[in-house]
N, C-alpha and C positions, 0 to 999 in steps of 0.2 A: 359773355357777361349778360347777353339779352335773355339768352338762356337760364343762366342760375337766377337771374331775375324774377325771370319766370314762374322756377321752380319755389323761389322761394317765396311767393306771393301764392292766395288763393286762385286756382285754377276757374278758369268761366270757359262756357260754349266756346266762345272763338278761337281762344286756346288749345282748345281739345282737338276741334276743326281743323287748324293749321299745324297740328302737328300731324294731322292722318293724314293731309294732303301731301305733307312731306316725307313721309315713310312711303306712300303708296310711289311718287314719283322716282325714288330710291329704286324701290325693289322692280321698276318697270323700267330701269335702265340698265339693270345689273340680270334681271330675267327678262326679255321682250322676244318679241318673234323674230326669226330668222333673218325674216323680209328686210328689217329696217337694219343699215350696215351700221349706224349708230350703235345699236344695242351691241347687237352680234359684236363687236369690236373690245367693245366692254366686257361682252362674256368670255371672250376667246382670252383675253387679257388675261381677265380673274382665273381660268380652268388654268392657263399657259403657269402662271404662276404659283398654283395648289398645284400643280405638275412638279414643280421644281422641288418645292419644300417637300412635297411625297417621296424625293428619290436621295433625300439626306439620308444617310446611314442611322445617325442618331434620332430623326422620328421613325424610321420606318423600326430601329429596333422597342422604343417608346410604345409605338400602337402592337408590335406582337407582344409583348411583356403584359399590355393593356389586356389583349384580348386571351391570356392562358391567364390573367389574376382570377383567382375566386371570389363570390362576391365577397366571403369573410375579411380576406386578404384587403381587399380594395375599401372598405371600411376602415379599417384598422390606420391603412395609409392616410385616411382624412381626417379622421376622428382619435385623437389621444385617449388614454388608457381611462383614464379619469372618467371623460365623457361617457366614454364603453359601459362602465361599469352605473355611472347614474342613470342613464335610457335603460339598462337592463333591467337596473333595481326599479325603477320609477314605471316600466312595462308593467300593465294588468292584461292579462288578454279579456277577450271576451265573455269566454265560459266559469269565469271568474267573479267576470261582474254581472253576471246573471245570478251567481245566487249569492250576491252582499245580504249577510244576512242585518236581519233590523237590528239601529241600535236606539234604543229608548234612552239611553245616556242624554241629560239637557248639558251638559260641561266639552269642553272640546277638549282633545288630547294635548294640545299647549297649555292647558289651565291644568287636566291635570299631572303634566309634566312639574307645572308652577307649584303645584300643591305638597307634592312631593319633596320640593326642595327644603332644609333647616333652616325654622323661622330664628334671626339673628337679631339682637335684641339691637336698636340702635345706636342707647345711650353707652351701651356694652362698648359698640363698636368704635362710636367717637371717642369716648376713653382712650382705647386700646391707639386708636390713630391718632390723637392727641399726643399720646406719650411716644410716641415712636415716632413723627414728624411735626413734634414741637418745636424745633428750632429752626425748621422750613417753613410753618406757617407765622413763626415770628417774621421771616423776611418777607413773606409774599401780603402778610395784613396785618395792619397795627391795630384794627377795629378789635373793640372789647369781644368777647363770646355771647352769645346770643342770650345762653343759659343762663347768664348773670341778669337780661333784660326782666321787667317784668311781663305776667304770660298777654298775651295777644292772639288777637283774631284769628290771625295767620295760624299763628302754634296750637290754638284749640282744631282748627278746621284739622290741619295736619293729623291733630291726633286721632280725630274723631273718623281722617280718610284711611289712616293704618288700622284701626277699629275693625273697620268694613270690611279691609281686604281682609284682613285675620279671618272674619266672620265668613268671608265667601271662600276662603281656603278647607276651613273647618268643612264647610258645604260639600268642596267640592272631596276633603276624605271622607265625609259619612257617603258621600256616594259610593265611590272607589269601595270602601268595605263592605256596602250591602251588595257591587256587584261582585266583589270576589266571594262573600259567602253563601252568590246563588250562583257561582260558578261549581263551590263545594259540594252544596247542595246537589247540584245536575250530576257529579262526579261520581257522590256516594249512590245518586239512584241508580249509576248504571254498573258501578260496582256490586251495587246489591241483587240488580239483573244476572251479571253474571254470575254471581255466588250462589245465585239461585240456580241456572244452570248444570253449574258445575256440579249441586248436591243434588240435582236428581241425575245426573251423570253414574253418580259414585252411586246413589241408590240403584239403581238399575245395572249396576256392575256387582252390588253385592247381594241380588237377586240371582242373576246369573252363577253368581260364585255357588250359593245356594242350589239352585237345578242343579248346577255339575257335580255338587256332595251328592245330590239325592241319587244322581244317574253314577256314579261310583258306588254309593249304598246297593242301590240294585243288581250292577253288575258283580261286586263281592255277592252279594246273597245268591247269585244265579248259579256263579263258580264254585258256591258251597254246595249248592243242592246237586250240581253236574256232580261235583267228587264224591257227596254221599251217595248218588246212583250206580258215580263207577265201584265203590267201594260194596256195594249192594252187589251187583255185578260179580265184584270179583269174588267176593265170599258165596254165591251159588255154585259159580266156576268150581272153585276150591271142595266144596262139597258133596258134591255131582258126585257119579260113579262115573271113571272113562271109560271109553268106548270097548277099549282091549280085554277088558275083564269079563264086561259082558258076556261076551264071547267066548270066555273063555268057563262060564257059569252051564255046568254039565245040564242039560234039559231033563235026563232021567231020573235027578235026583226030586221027586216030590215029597220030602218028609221037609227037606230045607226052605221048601215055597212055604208050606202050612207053618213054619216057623216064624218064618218074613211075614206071613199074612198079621201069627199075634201079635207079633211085634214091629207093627209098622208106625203106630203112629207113635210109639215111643224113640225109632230108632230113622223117623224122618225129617231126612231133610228143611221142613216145616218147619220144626223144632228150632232153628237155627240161622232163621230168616227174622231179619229185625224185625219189629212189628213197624207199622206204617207208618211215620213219622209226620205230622202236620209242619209242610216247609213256612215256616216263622221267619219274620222277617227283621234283622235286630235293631235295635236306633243306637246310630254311633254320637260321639260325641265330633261337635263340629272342629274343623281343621283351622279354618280361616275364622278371623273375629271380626266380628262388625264393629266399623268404627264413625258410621256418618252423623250417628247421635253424641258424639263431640265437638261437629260442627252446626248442632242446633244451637237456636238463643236460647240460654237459660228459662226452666220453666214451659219448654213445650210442650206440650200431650201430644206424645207419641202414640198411644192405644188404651183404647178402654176394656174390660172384659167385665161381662156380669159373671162372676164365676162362682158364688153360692149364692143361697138363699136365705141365710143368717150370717154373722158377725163372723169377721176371718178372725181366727183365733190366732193362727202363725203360719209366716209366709218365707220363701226364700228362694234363691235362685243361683245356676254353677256361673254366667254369664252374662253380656247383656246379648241381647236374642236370643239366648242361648234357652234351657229350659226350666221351667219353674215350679214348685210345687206350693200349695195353696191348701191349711186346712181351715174349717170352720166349724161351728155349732151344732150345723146339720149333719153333723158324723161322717162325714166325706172329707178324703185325703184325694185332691188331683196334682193331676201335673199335665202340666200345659207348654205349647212351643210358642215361645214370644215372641218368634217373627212371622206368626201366622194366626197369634192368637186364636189356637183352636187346643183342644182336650183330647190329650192323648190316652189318658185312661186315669184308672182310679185305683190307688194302692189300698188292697182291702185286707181286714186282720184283729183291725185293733175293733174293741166291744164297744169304746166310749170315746171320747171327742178328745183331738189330737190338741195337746196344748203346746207344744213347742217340737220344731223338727230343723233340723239342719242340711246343706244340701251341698255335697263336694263330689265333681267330676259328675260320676255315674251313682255316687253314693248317698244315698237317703235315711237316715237318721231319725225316728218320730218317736216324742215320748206321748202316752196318752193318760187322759185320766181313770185307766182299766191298771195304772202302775205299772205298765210293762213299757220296752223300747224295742221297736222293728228296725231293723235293717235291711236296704231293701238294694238292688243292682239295677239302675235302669236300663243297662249292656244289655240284659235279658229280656228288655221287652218285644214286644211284637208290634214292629214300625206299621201301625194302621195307615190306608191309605187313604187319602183323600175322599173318595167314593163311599167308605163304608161305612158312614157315621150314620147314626139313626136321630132323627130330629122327631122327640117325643109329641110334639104338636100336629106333625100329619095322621092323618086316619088309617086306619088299618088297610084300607082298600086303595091308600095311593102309597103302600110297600115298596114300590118298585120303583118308584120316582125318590132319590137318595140324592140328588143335585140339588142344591140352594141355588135358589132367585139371590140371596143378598148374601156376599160372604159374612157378615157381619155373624149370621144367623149360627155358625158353626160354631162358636162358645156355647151355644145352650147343646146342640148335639152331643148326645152321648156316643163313644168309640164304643168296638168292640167288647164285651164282658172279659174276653179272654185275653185281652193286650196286656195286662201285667201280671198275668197268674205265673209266670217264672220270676218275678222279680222279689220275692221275700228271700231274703239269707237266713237269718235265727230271728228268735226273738231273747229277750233278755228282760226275764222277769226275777227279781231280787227286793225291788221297793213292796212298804204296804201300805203306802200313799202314793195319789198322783201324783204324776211326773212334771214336774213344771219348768225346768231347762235344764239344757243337753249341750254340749259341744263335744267332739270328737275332732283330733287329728293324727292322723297316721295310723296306730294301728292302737291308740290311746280313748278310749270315751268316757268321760265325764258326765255325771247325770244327779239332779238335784231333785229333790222329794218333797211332798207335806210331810212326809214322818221324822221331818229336820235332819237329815243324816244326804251325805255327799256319799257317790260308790263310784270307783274306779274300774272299766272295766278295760279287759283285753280282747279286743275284736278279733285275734288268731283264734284263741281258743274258746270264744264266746261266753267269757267268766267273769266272775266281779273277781277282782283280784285284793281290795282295799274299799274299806267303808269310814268315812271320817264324821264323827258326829261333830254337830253345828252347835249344840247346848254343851257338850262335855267340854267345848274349845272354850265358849262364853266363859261357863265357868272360871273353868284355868284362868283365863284372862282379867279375872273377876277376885281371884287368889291372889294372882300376881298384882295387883295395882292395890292390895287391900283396901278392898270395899265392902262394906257392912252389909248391903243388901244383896238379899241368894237372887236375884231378879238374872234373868240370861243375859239382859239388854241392859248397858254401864251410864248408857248417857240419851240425851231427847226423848221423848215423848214416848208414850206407850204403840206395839204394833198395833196394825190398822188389821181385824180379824178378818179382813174381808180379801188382803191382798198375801200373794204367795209367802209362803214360809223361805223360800230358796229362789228370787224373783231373776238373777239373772249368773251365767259365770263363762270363763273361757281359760283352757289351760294352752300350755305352751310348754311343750318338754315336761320337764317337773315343776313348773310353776303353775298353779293356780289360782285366778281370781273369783272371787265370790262375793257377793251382793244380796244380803236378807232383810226377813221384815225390820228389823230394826233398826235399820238405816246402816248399819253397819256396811263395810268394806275389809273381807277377810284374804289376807294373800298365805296361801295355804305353799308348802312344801311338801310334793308327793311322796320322795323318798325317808321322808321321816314322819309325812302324819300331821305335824304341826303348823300350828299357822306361826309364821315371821312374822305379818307385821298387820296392824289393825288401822283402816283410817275412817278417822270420824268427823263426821260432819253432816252427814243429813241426817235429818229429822222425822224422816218419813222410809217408809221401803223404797227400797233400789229395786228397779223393776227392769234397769239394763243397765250394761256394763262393755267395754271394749277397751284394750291396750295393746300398746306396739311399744317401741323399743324404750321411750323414754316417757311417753305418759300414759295415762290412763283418765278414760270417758265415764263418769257413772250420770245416769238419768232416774230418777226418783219421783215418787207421789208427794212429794213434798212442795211442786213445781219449780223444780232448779235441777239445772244440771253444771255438772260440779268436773272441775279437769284438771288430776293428781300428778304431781312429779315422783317416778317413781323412784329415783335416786335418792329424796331427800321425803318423802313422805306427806311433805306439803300440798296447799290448795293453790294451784298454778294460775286459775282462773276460773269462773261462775259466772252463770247465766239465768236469770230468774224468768218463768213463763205465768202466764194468767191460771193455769190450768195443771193438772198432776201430767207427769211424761211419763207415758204408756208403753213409747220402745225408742227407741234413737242407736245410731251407726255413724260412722264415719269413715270417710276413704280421703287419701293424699291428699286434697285440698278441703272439702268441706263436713260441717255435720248438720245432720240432721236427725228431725225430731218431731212424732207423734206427740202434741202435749193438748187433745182433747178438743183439735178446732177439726172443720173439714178443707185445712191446708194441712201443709206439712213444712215446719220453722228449719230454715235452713239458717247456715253461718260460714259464711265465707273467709277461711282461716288465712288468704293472702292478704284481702284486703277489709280485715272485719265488718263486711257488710252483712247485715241479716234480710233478712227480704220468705217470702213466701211462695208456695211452690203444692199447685193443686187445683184443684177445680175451684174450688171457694173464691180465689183469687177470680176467677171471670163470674163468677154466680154472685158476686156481692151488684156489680155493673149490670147484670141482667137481673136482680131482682128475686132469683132462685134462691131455694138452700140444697145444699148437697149434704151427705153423712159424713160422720164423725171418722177424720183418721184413726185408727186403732193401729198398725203393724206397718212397720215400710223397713225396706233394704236398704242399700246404694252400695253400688261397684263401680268403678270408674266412669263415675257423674253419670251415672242410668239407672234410675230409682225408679222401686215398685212402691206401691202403697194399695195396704188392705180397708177396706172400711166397713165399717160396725151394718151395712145390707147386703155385704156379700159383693162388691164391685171391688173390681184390683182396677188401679191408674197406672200409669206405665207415663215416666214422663223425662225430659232432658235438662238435667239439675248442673 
């Protein structure tokens, strides 16, 4: 009792004192020296007796169980599953809480636990519990409802205290939202990191893909030149004299030497020795297709080239990186490799400046204003190599120096003269007007004229096979719907004298579409000659044109471009621009369109967005101007665009 007394009162010195005197005289009777038989007696006692209980069967088996437990084991025994499992969770080690990172949050994870929960309205709730232990708080309180009182101190304070909290809940979601939208934020930059990555991954994969064409290209060309050697080779073999005949060539006979002598070099050898062959190197078409200008953002500039020195007249290309031909003003036709933008050579032929050319596989298409159409095999050219370009701006005396300091500088380099001298097939002169568009497919070519007349030709046998005139059709057309005026043109405005008589067309089988000055839209029938069907609706020249299965694109100087159902003959939809539309195209999803700025108007046919696509777009921000689109492409959203100084954009649409 003296004790818990003790305990349960505040402890002082003296306290402390007389409890250490008593523990120290404890341990100094139960441990003391030998000497004194008091102790000794005490200890022998105590050992004598930890003697006894040591040699129980049940502790001695207790302390070996003890000493083979593991410590997991021996946990587990003291500490229940429960506890196990909260010390585990509730464990941080060290190297853990070394790097807590900072957290700038002012709210603590219970508030916003709190904030999270659905605010419940209250008078909601007393309702609800009113009516569902109405007849329990009938028994438990006869007192009126408070809500019937009039308002009070109390009941304002209350409301004005659920006010607050509302208001620090709200607090504490605009936090929570702003840190998870800069957790978004952190996610998308490093998703962007790696997306960066991974495209110059795939860029430098479809570089290598490229080396290993070119070291295939090499190796065919090496294996061709070995075979024409051996084949050299075996045809001297073959013509030789053998050795047995020789021999067998009597020596006394000298009338038959003076014979041999006149007729040696008619009857030698020489004669029948191919003459030397310049081993030519061919450029094939690529195997593998480059696809990483798919995963650009919309609107990249992928490469710029200065590629003439006046206004590109007409531009096109078989691929994207693939190859491109490029004419202009300055009476030059080139063709250029897009993924290295450099100039592979210059298809030469036509007198006067190429207005419109088409470009499939190997196969080159150019109509000019001399009236005629080349064809042309770029299979045949001669794959220049890197090394042999001549850059006009060095001097005569630094010849030998043919390496650029800056790759860029290789667009202006001219290749070899002789790199495309095998690439003409015929020519096909039948117009006696410029040639102002062309399509060709298969073995089909189509080609439209100032002299207003459409010609049909056959590229087997390099003939016009069919001529369709453009005024005798107006006409008919003009019979048939009786109308009083002999005019070619039935409806809008008069032609613009200054734009093509035949501005754009593309056939398909035996159908033909066609686009003239007079705004018209003619779908002509190859096998009979005549046009089916007429659609009207611009007001100005159609200056392009494009259809697939079910509609059709026309682009006009009228500034609109106009998109036909071709089932029903109707206007499907229309687009009006500031400016006359100079050329436009379209592929699977989008179109585009030259209409006289220096962008180039696209339209996004999934999600009808328009948007722009071009230098101009960053030259407005920096303050520049850039030139006038005139000519663009697009194939599987990898658009070229020509401009009215001679630069082609290469960009990811």
């Amino acid at each position: 009792m003296e004790g818990e007394s003790v305990l349960g009162t505040a402890l002082t010195t003296r306290h402390i004192e007389a409890f250490g005197r008593k523990v120290t005289t404890t341990a100094s009777h139960l441990i003391g020296p030998l000497s004194d038989p008091t102790n000794s007696s005490h200890y022998q006692h105590a050992m004598s007796e930890l003697h006894k209980e040591l040699r129980r069967p049940g502790i001695q088996q207790r302390v070996f169980s003890y000493a083979q437990t593991s410590p997991t084991e021996l946990v587990r025994s003291k500490l229940s599953t429960s506890e196990i499992q909260h010390r585990a969770l509730t464990f941080i080690p060290d190297e853990l809480l070394k790097s807590i990172p900072e957290n700038d949050n002012v709210y603590s994870l219970f508030q916003g636990f709190q904030a999270t929960l659905p605010e419940v309205d209250e008078s909601e709730h007393r309702k609800s519990h009113r009516r569902h232990d109405s007849r329990g708080r009938k028994l438990l309180a006869d007192v009126p409802e408070e809500a019937e009182e009039p308002p009070s101190m109390v009941k304002l304070k209350k409301e004005r205290d659920k006010l607050n909290h509302r208001l620090e809940m709200m607090g504490v979601r605009k936090n929570m939202c702003s840190t998870e939208i800069r957790e978004i934020d952190n996610k998308i930059s490093n998703l962007n990191s790696m997306r960066k990555i991974v495209l110059d991954r795939l860029s430098r994969l479809e570089d290598d893909e490229l080396k290993i064409e070119h070291e295939l290209l090499d190796l065919d060309n090496r294996v061709e030149d070995l075979q024409e050697e051996l084949d050299d080779a075996a045809t001297l073999g073959h013509v030789a004299t053998p050795p047995a005949e020789k021999d067998a060539i009597p020596e006394t006979i000298s009338s038959q030497t003076q014979v041999e002598a006149d007729n040696f070099m008619s009857a030698s050898i020489y004669e029948k020795i191919p003459p030397p062959k310049a081993k030519r190197h061919k450029l094939s078409r690529r195997k593998s297709m480059p696809i990483r200008h798919e995963h650009f953002e919309p609107g990249t500039s992928i490469k710029e080239i200065p590629a003439h020195n006046d206004m590109i007249t007409a531009i096109d290309f078989d691929a994207p990186f693939g190859t491109m031909v490029t004419a202009a003003l300055d009476d030059t036709v080139r063709v250029w490799d897009l993924n290295q933008g450099r100039c592979l050579g210059l298809l030469e032929g036509h007198r006067a400046s190429v207005r419109c050319l088409q470009v499939e596989d190997n196969i080159v298409a150019t109509g000019s204003i001399d009236a005629s159409i080349r064809l042309w095999d770029l299979s045949k050219a001669e794959y220049p190599p890197q090394d042999n370009y001549v850059d006009n701006s060095i001097e005569e005396e630094d010849d030998d120096e043919l390496v650029f300091a800056n790759p860029e500088d290789q667009s202006q380099a001219l290749p070899p003269s002789s790199s495309m001298e095998d690439c003409p097939i015929f020519s096909l002169e039948a117009h006696i007007g410029e040639v102002t568009a062309l399509h060709f497919r298969g073995d089909t070519l189509v080609s439209g004229s100032a002299d207003k007349t459409l010609r049909q030709w056959d590229l087997v046998k390099g003939r016009c096979v069919q001529t369709l005139d453009v005024l005798w059709a107006a006409a008919q057309a003009s019979t048939t719907s009786n109308l009083n005026d002999g005019q070619w043109r039935t409806t809008g405005r008069l032609p613009d004298a200054s734009a093509d008589f035949v501005g754009a067309l593309q056939c398909f089988d035996a159908a033909l579409a066609c686009g003239t000055a007079d705004g018209m839209v003619r779908l002509w029938d190859l096998r009979s000659g005549q046009v089916s069907r007429s659609l009207v609706g611009h007001t100005g020249p159609v200056t392009s044109l494009q259809f697939d299965d079910v509609h059709l694109v026309t682009g006009s100087l009228d500034r609109s471009i106009r998109i036909w159902d071709l089932r029903t003959g109707s206007i499907h939809d229309a687009f009006a621009f500031d400016n006359p539309i100079t050329s436009m195209m379209f592929d699977t999803r989008r179109i585009v369109a030259a209409a006289g700025e220096d962008v180039a108007k696209v339209y996004d046919k999934t999600d009808g967005r328009h948007w722009d696509c071009g230098a101009g777009v960053s030259a407005v921000d920096e303050g520049t101007r850039t030139s006038i689109v005139e000519r663009l492409r697009i194939k599987d959203g990898f658009l070229v665009e020509g401009r009215r100084d001679g630069v082609v954009g290469v960009w990811a649409c």
